[in-house]
N, C-alpha and C positions, 0 to 999 in steps of 0.2 A: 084153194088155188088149183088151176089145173093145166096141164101142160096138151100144148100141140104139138103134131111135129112138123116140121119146118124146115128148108132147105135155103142155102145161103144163093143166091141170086145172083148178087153183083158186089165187087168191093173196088175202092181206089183208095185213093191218099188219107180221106176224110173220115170214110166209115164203110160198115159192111151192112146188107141189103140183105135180112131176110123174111122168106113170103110163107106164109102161113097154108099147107098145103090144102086142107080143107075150104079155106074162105077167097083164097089169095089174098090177101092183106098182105100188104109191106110194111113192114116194121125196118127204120135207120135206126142204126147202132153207132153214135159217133163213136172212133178211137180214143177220142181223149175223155170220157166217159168212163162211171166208173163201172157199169155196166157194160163193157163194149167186148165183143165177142174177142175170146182169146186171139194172141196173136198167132199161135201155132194152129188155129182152125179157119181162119179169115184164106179162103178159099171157096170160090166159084165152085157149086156141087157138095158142099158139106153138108149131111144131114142132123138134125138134131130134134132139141124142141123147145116151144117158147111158152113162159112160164107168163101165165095170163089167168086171172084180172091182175095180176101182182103190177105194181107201178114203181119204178119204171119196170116193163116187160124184161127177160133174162132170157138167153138165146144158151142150150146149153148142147154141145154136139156128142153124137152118139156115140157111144165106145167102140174103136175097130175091132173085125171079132177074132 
């Protein structure tokens, strides 16, 4: 498995949008998903990384330093 890193894009009601900085690829993360990006990081601008080829993909945000 290997990880990208990956910044959160866009989020609403539904789910959070994020885009894979290398490829741009958009990866949805519904909320009610068990996978779905924490509620405390679901924020426009958060970076992290997505855990790829892993299925479903896992969006995971970097630690503040």
């Amino acid at each position: 498995m290997e990880f990208y890193p990956a910044i959160i894009v866009a989020v609403n009601q539904e789910s959070a949008i994020a885009r894979i900085e290398a490829t741009a690829q958009q990866i949805v993360f519904p909320h009610s998903a068990f996978n779905a990006v924490p509620a405390d990081v679901r924020q426009v601008g958060v970076k992290g990384f997505i855990s790829f080829p892993k299925v479903p993909p896992v969006f995971t945000a970097e630690k503040a330093a």
